[in-house]
C-alpha positions in Angstrom: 103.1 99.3 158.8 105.6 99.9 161.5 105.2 100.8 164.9 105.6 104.6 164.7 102.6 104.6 161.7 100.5 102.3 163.8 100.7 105.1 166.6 100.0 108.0 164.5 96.3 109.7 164.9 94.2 108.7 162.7 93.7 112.7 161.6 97.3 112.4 160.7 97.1 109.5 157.8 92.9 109.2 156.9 93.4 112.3 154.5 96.3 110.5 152.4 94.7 107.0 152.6 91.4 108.7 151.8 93.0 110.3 149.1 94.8 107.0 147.3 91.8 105.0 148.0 89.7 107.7 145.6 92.6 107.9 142.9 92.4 103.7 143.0 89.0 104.7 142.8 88.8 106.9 139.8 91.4 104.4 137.9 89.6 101.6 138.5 86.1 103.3 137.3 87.8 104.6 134.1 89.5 101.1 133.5 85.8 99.6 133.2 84.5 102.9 131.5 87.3 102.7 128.6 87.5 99.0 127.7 83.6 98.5 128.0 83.0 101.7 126.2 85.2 100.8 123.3 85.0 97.1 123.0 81.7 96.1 123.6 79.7 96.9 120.9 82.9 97.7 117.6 81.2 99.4 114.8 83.4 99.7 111.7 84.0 102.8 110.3 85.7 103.9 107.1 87.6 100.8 107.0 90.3 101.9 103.7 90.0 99.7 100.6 92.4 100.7 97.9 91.2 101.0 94.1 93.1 102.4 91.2 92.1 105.1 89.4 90.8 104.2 85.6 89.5 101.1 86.7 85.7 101.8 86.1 84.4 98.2 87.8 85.9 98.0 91.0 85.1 101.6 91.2 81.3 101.3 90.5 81.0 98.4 93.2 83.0 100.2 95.6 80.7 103.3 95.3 77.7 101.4 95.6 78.5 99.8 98.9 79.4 103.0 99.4 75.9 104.0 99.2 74.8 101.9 100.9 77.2 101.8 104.2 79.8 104.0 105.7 81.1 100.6 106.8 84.4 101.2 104.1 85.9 103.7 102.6 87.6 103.6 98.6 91.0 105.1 98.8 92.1 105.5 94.9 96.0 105.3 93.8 97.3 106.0 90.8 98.5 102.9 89.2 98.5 99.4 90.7 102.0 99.6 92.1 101.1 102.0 94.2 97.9 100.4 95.4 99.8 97.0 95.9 102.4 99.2 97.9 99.6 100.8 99.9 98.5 97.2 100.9 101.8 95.7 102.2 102.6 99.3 103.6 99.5 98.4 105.7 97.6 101.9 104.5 94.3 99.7 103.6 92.9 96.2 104.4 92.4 95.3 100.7 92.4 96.6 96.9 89.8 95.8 94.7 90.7 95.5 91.2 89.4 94.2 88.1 89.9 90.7 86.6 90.9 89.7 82.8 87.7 87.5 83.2 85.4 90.2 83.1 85.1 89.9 87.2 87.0 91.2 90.3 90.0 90.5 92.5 90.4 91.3 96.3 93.6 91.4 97.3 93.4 91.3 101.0 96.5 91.4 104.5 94.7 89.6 107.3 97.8 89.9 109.2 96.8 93.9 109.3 93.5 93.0 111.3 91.8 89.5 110.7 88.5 91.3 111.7 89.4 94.0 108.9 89.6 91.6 106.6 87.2 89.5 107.1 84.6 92.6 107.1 85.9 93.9 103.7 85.9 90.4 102.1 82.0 89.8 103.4 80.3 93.5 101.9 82.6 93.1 98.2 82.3 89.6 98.0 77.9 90.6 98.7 78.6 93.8 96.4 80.0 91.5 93.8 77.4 88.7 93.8 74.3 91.5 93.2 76.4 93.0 90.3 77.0 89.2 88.9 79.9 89.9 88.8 83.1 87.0 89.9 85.2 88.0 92.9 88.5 86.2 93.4 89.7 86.9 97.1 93.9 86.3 97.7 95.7 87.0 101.5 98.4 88.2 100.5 100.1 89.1 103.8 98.3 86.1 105.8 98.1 85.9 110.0 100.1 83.0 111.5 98.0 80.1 111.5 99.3 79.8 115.3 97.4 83.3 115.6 94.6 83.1 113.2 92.2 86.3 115.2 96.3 88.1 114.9 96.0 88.8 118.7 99.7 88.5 120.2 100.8 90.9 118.9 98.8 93.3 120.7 99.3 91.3 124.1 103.1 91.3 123.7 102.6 95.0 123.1 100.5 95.1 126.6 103.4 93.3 128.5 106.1 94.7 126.8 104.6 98.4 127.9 103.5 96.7 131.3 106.9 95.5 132.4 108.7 98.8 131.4 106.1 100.5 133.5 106.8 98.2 136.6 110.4 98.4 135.8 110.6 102.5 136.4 107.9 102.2 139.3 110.1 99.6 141.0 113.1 101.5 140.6 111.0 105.0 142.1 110.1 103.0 145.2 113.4 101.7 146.2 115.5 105.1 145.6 113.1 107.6 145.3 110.9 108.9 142.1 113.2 111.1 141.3 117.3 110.8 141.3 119.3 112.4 143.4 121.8 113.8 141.1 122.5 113.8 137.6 124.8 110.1 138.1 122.3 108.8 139.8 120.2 109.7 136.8 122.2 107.6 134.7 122.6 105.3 136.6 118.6 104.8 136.0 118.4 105.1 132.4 121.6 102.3 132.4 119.7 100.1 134.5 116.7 100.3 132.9 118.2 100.0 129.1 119.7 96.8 130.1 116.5 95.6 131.7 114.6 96.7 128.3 116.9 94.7 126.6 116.8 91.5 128.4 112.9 92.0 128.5 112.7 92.7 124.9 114.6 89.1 124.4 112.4 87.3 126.9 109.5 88.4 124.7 110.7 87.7 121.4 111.7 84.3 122.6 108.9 83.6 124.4 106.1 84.1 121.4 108.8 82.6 119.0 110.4 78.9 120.4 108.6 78.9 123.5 105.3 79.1 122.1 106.1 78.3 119.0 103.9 81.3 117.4 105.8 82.9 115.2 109.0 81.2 113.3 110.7 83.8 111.8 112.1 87.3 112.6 112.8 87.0 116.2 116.0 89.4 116.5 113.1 91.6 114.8 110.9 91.5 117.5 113.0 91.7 120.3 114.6 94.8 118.4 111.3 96.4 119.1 110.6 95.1 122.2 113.4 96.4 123.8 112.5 99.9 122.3 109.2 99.5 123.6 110.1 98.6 127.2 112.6 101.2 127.1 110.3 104.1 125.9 107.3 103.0 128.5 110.0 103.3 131.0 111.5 106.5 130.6 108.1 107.7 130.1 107.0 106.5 133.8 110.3 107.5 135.0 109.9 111.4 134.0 106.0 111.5 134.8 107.0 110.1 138.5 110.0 112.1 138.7 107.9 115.7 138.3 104.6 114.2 140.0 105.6 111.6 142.3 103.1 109.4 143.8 100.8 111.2 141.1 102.9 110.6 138.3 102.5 106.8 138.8 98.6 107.0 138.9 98.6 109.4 135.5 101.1 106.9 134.1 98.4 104.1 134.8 95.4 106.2 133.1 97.8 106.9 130.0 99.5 103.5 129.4 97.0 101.0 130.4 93.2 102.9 130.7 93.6 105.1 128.0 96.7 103.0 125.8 95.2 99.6 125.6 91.5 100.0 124.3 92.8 103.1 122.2 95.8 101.3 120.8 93.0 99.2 119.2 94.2 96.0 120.4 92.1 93.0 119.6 90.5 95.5 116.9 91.5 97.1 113.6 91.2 100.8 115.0 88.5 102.0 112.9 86.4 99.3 114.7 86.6 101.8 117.7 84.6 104.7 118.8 85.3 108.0 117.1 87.2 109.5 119.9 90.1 106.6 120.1 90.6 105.8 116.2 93.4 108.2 116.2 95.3 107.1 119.2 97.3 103.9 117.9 99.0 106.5 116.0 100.8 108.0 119.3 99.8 105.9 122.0 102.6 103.8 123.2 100.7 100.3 123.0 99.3 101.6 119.6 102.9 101.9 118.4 104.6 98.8 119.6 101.2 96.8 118.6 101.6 98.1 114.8 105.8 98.1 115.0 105.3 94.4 116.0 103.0 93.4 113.1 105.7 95.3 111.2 108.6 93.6 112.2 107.2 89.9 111.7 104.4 90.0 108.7 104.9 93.7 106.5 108.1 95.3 104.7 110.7 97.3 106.0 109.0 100.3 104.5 106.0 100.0 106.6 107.6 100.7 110.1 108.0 104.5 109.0 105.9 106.4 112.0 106.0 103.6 114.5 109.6 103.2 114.5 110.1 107.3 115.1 107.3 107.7 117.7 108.2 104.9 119.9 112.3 106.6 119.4 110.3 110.1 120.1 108.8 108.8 123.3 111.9 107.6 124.5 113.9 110.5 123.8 111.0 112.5 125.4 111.2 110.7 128.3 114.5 110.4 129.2 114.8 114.4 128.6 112.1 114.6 131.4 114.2 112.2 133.9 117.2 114.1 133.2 115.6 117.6 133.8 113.4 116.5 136.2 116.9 115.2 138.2 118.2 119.2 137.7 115.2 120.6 138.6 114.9 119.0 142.0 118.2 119.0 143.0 118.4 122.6 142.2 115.5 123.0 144.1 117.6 120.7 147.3 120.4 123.1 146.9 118.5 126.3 147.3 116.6 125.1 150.3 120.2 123.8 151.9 121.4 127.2 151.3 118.7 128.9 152.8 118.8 126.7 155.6 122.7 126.9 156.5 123.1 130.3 158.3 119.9 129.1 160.7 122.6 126.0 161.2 125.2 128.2 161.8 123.4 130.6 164.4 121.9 133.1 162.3 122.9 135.3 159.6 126.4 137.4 160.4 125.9 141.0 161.7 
């Protein structure tokens, strides 16, 4: 604090300090409210298992766990093919199928959701056992053994989305929330593409030969990292350009209160209270999370939404910066002009 602040009366900054302590407040309050609300007690919920139609056996168990629990929920496909595809298009945990030994398969992808998984392997594999029936379980998209609960890829999500957040807020307190003029403008999105970039790289290499988690697909990852920092920062950049000091508290309660419980995180989504299920599907840290597992463990195929909402957000974002940066200077030009013939002595006669 410099000298003239120190002297100010304190009527002239309690009300704003008043005010940022109570939004610090009301963050911190919903912080605790949304991550102990969601995590601490996950109840599964229509977790998808894949069946194919015709095949009366895995039909018949799947109905009578069915009965019995709202724990999973049978999603039937036409042929095989298209069940397989639903599985490595990561549309269910598993497909149950029968066996030419008069018993079951379950064909699982823990690198989907380990905890997924591991809950639809436990109610067939009991399903199976009372219908005496055999049960072969296959992985056939298997975690990383260097990630066997599949949790970094949600916590490279978190910093990916973090650092592009810091990134813009950095940039808003050294020249201002919002640009000056439409170069200026630029000058922001340039800075903060390069930075998403570099970031993106750090990241990839950090989980890959730093760490030594994943060994494969790194240009991959830091393809989507980029794109995630990049997006989370031109998001922060046009909330804080409009709102200002306000935008960067909203910004908090939509990328990390809200974005990081409801993005499902160390859950499977449906493992989370009704309200939040949805959000992965739009939430930034919900996108990048699933792009990531994309990228390194599923097909090409299987980025489809992800890819185009985090591309949407960006685009969305950087359309708010820019208009933002009209909007205010507009609004600096008007006020100039309606100040100048008070400059000049009044208006002529």
């Amino acid at each position: 604090m410099d000298e003239a602040q120190r002297n100010l009366p304190v009527r002239d900054w309690l009300p704003r300090t008043a005010a940022l302590l109570l939004g610090t407040l009301a963050l911190a309050t919903a912080f605790i409210a949304a991550y102990v609300g969601a995590l601490h007690q996950p109840r599964p919920h229509d977790v998808p298992v894949g069946v194919v139609l015709g095949d009366q056996r895995a039909q018949a168990v799947l109905a009578a766990v069915r009965q019995r629990t709202d724990k999973i929920e049978p999603i039937e496909y036409d042929d095989p093919g298209a069940a397989d595809d639903a599985l490595t298009g990561r549309e269910v945990y598993g497909v149950l199928t029968s066996s030419p030994d008069n018993g079951l398969r379950l064909a699982t992808a823990s690198a989907s959701a380990p905890v997924a998984t591991e809950l639809v392997t436990q109610l067939l594999g009991q399903a199976a056992q009372q219908a005496h029936l055999p049960i072969q379980v296959t992985d056939e998209v298997p975690v990383e053994s260097t990630d066997p609960r599949g949790l970094v890829p949600f916590y490279l999500a978190v910093g990916l989305v973090l650092g592009g957040y810091l990134a813009s807020t950095a940039l808003g307190l050294s020249t201002g929330t919002a640009p000056v003029s439409l170069p200026r403008a630029g000058l922001r999105i340039a800075a903060l593409a390069v930075y998403s970039v570099v970031l993106g790289v750090v990241g990839a290499t950090v989980v890959g030969p730093v760490l030594d988690v994943w060994h494969h697909d790194i240009p991959a990852v830091a393809a989507v990292g980029a794109l995630a920092v990049f997006a989370a920062a031109m998001v922060a950049s046009a909330v804080q350009a409009w709102l200002g000091l306000l935008g960067t508290g909203l910004v908090i309660l939509l990328l990390v209160v809200l974005g990081n419980p409801g993005s499902g995180g160390i859950y499977a989504p449906e493992f989370l209270p009704a309200w939040m299920r949805g959000m992965h599907r739009w939430n930034l840290p919900g996108l990048t999370t699933d792009l990531i597992k994309s990228a390194v463990y599923f097909d090409r195929r299987s980025m489809g939404w992800t890819l185009s909402g985090l591309a949407l957000w960006a685009l969305l974002g950087l359309l708010g910066l820019v208009t933002a940066t009209i909007f205010r200077a507009h609004r600096r030009a008007v006020r100039a002009g309606r100040a100048r013939p008070d400059t000049a002595g009044g208006p002529p006669g």
